[in-house]
C-alpha atoms as an extended CHARMM CRD file, in Angstrom:
* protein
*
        61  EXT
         1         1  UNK       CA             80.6870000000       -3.6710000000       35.7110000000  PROA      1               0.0000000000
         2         2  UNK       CA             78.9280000000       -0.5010000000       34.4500000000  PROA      2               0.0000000000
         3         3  UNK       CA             78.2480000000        2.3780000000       37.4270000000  PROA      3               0.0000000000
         4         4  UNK       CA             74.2760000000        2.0550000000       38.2970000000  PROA      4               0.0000000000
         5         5  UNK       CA             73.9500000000        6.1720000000       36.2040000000  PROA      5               0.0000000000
         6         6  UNK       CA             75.1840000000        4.9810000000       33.7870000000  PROA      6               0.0000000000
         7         7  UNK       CA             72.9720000000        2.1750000000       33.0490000000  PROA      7               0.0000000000
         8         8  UNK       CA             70.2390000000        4.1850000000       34.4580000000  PROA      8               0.0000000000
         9         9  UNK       CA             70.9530000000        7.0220000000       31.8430000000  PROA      9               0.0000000000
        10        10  UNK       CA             71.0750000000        4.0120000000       28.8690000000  PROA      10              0.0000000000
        11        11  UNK       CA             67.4500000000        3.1610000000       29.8740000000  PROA      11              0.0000000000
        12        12  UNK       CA             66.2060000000        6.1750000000       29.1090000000  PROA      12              0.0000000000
        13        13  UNK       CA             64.7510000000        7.2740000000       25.9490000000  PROA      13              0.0000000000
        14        14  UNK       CA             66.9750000000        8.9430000000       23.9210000000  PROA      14              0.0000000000
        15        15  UNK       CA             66.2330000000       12.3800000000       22.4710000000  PROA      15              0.0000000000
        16        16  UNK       CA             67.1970000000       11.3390000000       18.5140000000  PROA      16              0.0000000000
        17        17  UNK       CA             67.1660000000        7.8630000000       17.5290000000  PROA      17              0.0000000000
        18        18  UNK       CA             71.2620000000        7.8610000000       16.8320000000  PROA      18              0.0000000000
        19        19  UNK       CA             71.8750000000        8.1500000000       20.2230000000  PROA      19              0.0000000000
        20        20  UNK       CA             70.3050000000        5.0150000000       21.5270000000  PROA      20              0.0000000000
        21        21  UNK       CA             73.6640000000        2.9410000000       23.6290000000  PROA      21              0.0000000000
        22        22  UNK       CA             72.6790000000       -0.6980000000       23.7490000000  PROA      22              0.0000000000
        23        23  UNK       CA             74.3760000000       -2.9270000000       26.9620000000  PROA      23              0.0000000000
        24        24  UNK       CA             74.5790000000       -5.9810000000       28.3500000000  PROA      24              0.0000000000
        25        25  UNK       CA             71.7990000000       -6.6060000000       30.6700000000  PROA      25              0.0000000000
        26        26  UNK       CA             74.0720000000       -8.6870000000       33.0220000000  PROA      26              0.0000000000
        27        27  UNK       CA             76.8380000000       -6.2800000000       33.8600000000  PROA      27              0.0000000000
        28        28  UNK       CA             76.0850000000       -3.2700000000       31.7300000000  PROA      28              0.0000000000
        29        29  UNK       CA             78.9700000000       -3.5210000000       29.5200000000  PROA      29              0.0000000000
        30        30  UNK       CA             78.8820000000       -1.0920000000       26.0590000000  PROA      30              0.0000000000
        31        31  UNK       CA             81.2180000000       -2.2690000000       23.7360000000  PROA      31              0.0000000000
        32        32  UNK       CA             81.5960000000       -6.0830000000       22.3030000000  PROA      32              0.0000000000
        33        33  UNK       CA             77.5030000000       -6.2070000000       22.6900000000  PROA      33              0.0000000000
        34        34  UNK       CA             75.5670000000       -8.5660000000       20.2850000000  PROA      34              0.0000000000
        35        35  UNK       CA             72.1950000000       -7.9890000000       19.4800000000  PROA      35              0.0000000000
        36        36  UNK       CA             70.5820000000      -11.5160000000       19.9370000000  PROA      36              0.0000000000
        37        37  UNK       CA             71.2860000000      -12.3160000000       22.6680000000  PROA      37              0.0000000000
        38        38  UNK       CA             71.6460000000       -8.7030000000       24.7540000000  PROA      38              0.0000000000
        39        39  UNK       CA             74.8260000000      -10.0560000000       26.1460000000  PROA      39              0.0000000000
        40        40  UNK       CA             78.4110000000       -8.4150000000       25.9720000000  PROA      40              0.0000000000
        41        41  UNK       CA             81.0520000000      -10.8510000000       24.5010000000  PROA      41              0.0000000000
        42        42  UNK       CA             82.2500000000      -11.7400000000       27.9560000000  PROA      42              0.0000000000
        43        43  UNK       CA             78.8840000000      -12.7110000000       29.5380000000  PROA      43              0.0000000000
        44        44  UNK       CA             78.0940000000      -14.6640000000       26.5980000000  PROA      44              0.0000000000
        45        45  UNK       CA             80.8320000000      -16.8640000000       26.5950000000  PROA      45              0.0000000000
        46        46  UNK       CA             80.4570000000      -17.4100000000       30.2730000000  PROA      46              0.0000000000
        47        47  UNK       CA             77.1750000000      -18.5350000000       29.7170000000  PROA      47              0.0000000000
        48        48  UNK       CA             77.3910000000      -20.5230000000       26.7510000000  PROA      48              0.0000000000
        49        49  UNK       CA             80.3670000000      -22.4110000000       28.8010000000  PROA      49              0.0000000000
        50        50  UNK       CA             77.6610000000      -23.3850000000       31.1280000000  PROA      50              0.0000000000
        51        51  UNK       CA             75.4370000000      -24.3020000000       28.6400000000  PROA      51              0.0000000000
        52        52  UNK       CA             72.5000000000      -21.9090000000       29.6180000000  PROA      52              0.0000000000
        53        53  UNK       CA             72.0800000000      -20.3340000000       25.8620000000  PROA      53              0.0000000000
        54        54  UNK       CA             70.2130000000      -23.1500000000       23.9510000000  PROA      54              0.0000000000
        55        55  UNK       CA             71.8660000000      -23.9270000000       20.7320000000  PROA      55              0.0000000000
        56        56  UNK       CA             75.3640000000      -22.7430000000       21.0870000000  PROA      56              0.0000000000
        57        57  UNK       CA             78.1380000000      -24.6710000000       21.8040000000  PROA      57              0.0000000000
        58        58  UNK       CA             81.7430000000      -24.4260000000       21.5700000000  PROA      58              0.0000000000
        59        59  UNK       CA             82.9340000000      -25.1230000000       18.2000000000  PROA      59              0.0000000000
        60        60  UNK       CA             86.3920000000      -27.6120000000       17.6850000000  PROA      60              0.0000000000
        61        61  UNK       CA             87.5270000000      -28.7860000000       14.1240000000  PROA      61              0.0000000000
């Protein structure tokens, strides 16, 4: 879990474009983030377990 500034400071408009830091809107996590569903990698796949992402589920071949 992200500290509360630092999320805080993520919110914020940026001062150039470049420096824009996308997180997970659950915990606040920066790094494994994907884009379409705002989620960190972790969140995600706790979610998607649950089944509370429509249209994902867990893949087996």
């Amino acid at each position: 879990m992200a500290k509360k500034s630092t999320v805080a400071r993520s919110n914020k408009a940026p001062k150039f474009k470049s420096r824009v830091v996308r997180r997970c809107f659950k915990c606040g996590r920066a790094r494994g983030y994907m884009r379409d569903y705002d989620l960190c990698r972790i969140c995600f796949r706790e979610l998607a377990n649950e089944g509370k992402i429509p249209g994902v589920k867990k893949s087996s071949w």
